[in-house]
N, C-alpha and C positions, 0 to 999 in steps of 0.2 A: 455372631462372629465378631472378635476383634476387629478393630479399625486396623492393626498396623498390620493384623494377617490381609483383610482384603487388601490395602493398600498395597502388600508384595506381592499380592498375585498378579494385581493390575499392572503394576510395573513390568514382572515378567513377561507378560501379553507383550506390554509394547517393545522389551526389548526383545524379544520372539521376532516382532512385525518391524521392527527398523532396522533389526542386522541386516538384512538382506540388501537395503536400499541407499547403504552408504556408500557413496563411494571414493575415489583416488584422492588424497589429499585431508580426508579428516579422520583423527586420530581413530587410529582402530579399525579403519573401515576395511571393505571389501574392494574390488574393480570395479571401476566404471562401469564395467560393461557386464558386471554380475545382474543379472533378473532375479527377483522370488523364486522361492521354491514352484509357487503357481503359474507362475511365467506371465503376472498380470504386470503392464505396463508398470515401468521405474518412475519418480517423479519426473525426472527428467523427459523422457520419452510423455510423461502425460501434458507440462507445462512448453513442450515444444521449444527446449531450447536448441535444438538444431534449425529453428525456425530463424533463428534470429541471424537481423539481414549485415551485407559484410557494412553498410552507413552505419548501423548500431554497433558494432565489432571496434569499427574506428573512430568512432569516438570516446568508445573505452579505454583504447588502447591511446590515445593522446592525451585522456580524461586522468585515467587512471595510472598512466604510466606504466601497460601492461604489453605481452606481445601479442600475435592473433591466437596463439594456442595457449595463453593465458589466459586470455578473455573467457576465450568459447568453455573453456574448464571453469573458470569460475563461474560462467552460467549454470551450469552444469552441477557443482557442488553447490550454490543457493538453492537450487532445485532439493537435491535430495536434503540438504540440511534444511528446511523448512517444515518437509514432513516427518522427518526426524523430529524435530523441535515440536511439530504437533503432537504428536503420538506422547512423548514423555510430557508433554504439559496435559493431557489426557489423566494420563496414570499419578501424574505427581498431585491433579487435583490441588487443596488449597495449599501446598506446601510450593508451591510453583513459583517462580520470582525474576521471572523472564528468560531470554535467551537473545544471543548475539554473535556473528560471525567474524574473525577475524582470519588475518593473512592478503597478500596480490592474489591469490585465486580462493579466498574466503574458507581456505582449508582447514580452519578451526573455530568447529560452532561449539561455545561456551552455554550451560543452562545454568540457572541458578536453582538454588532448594534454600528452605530454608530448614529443613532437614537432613543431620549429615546420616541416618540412615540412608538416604536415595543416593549414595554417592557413588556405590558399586555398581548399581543398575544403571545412572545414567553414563558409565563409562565403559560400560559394556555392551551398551547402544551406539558408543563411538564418539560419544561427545566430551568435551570438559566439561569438570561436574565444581561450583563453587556454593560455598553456603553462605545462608547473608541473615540479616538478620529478620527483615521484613520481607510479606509474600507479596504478588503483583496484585492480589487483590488491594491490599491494604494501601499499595502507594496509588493505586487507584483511586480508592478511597477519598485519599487523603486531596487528588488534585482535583476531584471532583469537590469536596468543601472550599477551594479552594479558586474553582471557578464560579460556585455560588458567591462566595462576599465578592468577586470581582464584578457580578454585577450590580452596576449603578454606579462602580465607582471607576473614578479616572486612572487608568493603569497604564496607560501611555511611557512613565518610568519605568515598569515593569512589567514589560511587553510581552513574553513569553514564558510559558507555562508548560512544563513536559515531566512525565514520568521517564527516569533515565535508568534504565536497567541495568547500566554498566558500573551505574555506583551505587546503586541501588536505593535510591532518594527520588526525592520530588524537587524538581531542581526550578528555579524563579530567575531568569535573566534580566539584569534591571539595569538602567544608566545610573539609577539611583538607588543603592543599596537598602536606605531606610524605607523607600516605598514596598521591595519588596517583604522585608519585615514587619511592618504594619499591614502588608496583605496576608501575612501566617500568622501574624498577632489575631484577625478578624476572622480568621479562617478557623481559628483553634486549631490549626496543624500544628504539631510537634518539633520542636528545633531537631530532635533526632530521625526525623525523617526528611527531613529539609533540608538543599542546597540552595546558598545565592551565590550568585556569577556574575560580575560586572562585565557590562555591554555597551559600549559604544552604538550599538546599531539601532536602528529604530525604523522596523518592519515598515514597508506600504506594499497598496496592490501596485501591481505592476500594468495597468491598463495605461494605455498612451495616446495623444492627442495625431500625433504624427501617423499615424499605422499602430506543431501542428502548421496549417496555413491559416493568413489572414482573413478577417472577415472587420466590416466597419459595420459600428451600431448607426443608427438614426444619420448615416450620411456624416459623422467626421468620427468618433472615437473609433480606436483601430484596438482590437484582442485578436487572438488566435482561437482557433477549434481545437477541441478537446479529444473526443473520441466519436465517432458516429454511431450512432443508435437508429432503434424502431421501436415504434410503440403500435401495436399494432398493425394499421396497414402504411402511418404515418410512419415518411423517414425527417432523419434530423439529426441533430450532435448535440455533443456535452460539454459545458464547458463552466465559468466561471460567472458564480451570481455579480459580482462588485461590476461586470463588464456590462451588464444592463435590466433593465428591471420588466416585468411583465408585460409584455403587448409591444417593446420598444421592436423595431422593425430591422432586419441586419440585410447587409450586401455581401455579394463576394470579394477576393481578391482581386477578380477582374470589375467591378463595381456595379457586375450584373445583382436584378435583386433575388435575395434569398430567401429569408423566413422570417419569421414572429418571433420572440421569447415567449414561450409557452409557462412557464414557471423561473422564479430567481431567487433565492436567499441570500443576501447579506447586510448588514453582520448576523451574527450566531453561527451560523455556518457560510461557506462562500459556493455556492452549488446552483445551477442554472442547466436549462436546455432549450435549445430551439430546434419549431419545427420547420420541415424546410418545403418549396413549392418542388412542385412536379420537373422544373428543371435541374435539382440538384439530387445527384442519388448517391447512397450511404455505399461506403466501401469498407472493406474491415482494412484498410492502411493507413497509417499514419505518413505525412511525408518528412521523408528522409533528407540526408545529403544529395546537393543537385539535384532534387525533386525526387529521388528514389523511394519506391514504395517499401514502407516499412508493415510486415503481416502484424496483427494481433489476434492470437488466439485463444484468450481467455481473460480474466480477470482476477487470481491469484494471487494474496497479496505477499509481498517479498519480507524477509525478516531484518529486524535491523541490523545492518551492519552490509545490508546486498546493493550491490553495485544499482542504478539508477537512471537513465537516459530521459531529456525533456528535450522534447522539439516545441521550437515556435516562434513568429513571424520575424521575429527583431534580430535573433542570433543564432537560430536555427538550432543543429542536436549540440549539446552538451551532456557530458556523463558527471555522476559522481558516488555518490555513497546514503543509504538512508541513515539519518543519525537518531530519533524518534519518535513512533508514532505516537496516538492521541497527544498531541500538541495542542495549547491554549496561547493563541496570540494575538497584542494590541495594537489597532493600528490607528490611524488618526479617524476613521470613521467608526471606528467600535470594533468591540472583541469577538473572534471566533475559535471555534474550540474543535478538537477531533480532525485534526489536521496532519501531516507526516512534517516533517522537519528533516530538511536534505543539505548536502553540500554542494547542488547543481546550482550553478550560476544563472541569473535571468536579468531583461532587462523589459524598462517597461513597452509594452506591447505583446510581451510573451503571454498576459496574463491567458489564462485558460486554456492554454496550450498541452500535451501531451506528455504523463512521464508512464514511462514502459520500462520494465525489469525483462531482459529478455524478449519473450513475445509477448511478455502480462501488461494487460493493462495496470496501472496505480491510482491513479489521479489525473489533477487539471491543475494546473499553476495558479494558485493564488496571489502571495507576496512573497516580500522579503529585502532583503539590502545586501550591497556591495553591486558590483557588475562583472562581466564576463570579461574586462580586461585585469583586473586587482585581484576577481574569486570573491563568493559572497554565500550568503545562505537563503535555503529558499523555503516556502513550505505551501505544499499541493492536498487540495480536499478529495480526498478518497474518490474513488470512482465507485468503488460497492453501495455504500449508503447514497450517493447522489442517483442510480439506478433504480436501487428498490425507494426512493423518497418519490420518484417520479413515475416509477413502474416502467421503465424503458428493458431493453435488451441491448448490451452490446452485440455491433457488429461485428463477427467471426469470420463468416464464410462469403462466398460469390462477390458480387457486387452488385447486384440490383435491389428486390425488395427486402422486404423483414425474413428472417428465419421461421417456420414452423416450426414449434415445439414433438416432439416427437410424442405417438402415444402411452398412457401411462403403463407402468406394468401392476394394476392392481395396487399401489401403494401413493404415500402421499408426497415422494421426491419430484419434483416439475419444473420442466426446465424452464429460462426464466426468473427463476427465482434466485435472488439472493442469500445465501444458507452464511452462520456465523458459527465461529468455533464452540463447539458445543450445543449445536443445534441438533435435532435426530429426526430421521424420516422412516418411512420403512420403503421397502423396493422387494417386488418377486418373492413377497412371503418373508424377510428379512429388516430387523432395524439396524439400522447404522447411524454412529453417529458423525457431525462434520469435524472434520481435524484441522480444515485451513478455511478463512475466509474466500468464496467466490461467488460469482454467479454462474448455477449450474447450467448445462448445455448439452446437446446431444452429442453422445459419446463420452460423455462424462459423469455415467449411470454410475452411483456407489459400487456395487462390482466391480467397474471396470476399471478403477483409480483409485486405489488405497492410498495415493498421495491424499486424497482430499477425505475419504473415507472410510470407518472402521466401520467393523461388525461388532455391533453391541449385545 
């Protein structure tokens, strides 16, 4: 069989499987309030943004300069434009070259190809369809040789490292221009697939001596909590390796004691968790405005260009925007790499604090520069990969112990588990493959969420 015949068939698959799920506000779409023909949960309805609390609402809405039925729509269109954006990066395969949403309620999700055959299909799916020259594989590629010669060497002048879809390069933010050019010189990256960006900023973690909510390491450094987990019968959070290293001891905000660091990475990665004693039990909320409990329901990750909210100890919620995932950034203790790159402001003490899209988990605050009175940029270590590195569970449901996983149904999907795009399970006699990064969870069996999963 020809390539370009399977390739349209696949594409029709998904624009079959995504009309349905578009809704108010992107080109093409359908109403909000349209379901599948099978009447299986919308994204929206699966990623719970009617979950999301009115502390998260208002700080979009001061963040972003949006109203409340702004907000809650733009939740709302991130949702189903994410599994939109999956499904055609499914289908489009290596001609694939990212995807990004724009608009005040993100009513216009843009894909790239580097094929202007896919141009019909993906506009018929509801999205803008642009051709570029290079796939996402390849600027992948490219930032990964490009984090290899960075190690060993001092990149402090060129601190961050992102694949940038919107221009479809491998873009090097440097104080110093030439560092970043002798870092693509070593790299063997291509001038034509290369941007440099002069930067004043020069990233640090944001852990503080002074003082999610607080917690203190070893009795003076102060971080925030991340997200609360289980690992089996053990409860505990997630949070941010740079805030303490294995065995260091933490307190609470009240300075009662808490738990151990169980595990810590950084540099390479910034990713940590502790576990916690029998007086502290795991909630699935994050705290909000005025101490308001903020739900999370999952751990979905958001597409770039979706709105963004970080709590934590120093400045409490702020919203803003994702501008890049797999980010590679230097800071005065060494480089880490596979990071999101945001417009939410932090200061230090925030570090490993909470960023939630909606009711999704994202990450844990890392670094970054400027502050919440000027505006600054931030960047948060994933929440998926620091789960499955550690084998935790976010917490979802109740409030007391860990969640049981549900029984299997004859197949190899379990919940639990962190599934990555393009991964495949089978379920009830059935393979599916994954379409959105999460950690799967009961009720969120492939059948039951074509956001997150197709039939393969």
């Amino acid at each position: 069989m020809p390539h370009r015949y399977r390739h349209s068939r696949a594409m029709g698959a998904a624009v079959a499987a995504t009309a349905a799920l578009l809704v108010a506000g992107l080109s093409g779409s359908a109403s909000a309030g349209t379901a599948p023909a099978d009447s299986a949960p919308t994204a929206a309805e699966t990623l719970r943004t009617d979950a999301a609390p009115v502390a998260l609402l208002s700080a979009m809405q001061r963040d972003l300069g949006l109203d409340r039925q702004q907000a809650e729509r733009r939740l709302v269109n991130e949702a189903e434009a994410g599994a939109t954006a999956a499904r055609l990066r499914a289908a489009l395969g290596g001609d694939y070259a990212g995807a990004w949403l724009r608009g005040a309620e993100s009513g216009t999700l843009t894909v790239a190809t580097t094929d202007a055959d896919d141009v019909a299909a993906i506009e018929a799916a509801g999205a803008a369809a642009t051709v570029v020259r290079h796939s996402l594989a390849d600027l992948d590629a490219a930032k990964s040789r490009l984090d290899r010669a960075a190690t060993g060497r001092d990149t402090t002048d060129a601190p961050v490292r992102y694949v940038d879809v919107r221009t479809n390069t491998v873009t090097v933010q440097a104080v110093r221009p030439s560092a970043a050019h002798a870092l693509l010189d070593a790299a063997g990256v291509d001038a034509g697939l290369a941007r440099v960006e002069k930067t004043a900023e020069r990233p640090r973690p944001l852990y503080d001596l002074r003082g999610g909510e607080a917690y203190y390491i070893n009795n003076s450094g102060r971080c925030s909590i991340g997200f609360p987990v289980t690992k089996g019968t053990q409860q505990g959070f997630a949070t941010a390796g740079h805030c303490g290293r294995t065995g260091a001891s933490t307190s609470g905000a009240n300075r009662v004691a808490q738990g151990t660091f169980q595990g810590s990475v950084f540099p390479g990665r910034d990713m940590a968790w502790v576990a916690t004693n029998s007086q502290w039990t795991a909630t699935p909320y994050v705290s909000g405005a005025g101490g308001r409990n903020v739900q999370v329901t999952g751990s979905t990750q958001a597409p770039v260009g979706a709105s963004v909210c970080r709590s934590g100890s120093t400045t409490g919620w702020h919203c803003g925007t994702i501008q890049q995932h797999n980010t590679s950034v230097t800071y005065p203790e060494g480089t880490i790499s596979g990071v999101t790159r945001t417009t939410v402001c932090a200061e230090p003490g925030d570090s490993g604090g909470s960023y939630i899209s909606g009711s999704q988990a994202q990450g844990v605050t890392s670094g970054g520069s400027g502050d919440c009175r000027s505006g600054g940029t931030t960047f948060h270590q994933p929440i998926n990969p620091l789960l499955q590195n550690y084998g935790l569970t976010l917490k979802t449901t109740g409030g007391g112990g860990p969640e049981e996983p549900p029984p299997g149904e004859g197949g190899t999907w379990a919940a639990g588990t962190v599934y990555q795009p393009g991964a495949t399970v089978t379920y009830g006699g059935a393979t599916y493959r994954c379409l959105q990064g999460h950690q799967a969870q009961q009720g969120w069996e492939p059948p039951n969420v074509p956001a997150l999963w197709q039939r393969a």
